[in-house]
N, C-alpha and C positions, 0 to 999 in steps of 0.2 A: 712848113711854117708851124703847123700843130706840135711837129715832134720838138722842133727849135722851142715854142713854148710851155712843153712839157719836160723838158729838159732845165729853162732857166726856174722853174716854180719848183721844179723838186729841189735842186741847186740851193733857191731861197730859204724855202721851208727848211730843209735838212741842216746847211753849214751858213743859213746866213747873216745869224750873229756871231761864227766866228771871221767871218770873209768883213762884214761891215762894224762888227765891235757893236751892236745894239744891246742896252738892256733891256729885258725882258720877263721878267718872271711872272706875270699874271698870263702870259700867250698872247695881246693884241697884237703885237706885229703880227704876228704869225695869222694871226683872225684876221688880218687885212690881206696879207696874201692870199690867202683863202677863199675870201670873199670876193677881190677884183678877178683870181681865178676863173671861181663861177661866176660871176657876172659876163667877163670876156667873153668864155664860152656862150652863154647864154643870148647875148647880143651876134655874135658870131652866126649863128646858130638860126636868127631874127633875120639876119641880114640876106642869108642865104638863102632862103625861102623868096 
């Protein structure tokens, strides 16, 4: 499951305004991916303890 969501986050990050057509040019998309990334992880992370 980890590699499955390290797989679609690089996916996003990398081609995902050309796959979705978003504009972008200040980076927030991108800072939202980012962020619910590490959050995920982080909770993930919480849970598993």
């Amino acid at each position: 499951m980890g590699m499955l969501s390290l797989a679609m986050f690089i996916g996003l990050w990398g081609w995902g305004h050309d796959t979705f057509g978003w504009y972008d040019p200040d980076g927030q998309v991108q800072l939202a991916i980012f962020a619910s990334f590490i959050f995920g992880i982080i909770c993930g992370y919480r849970v598993k303890d």
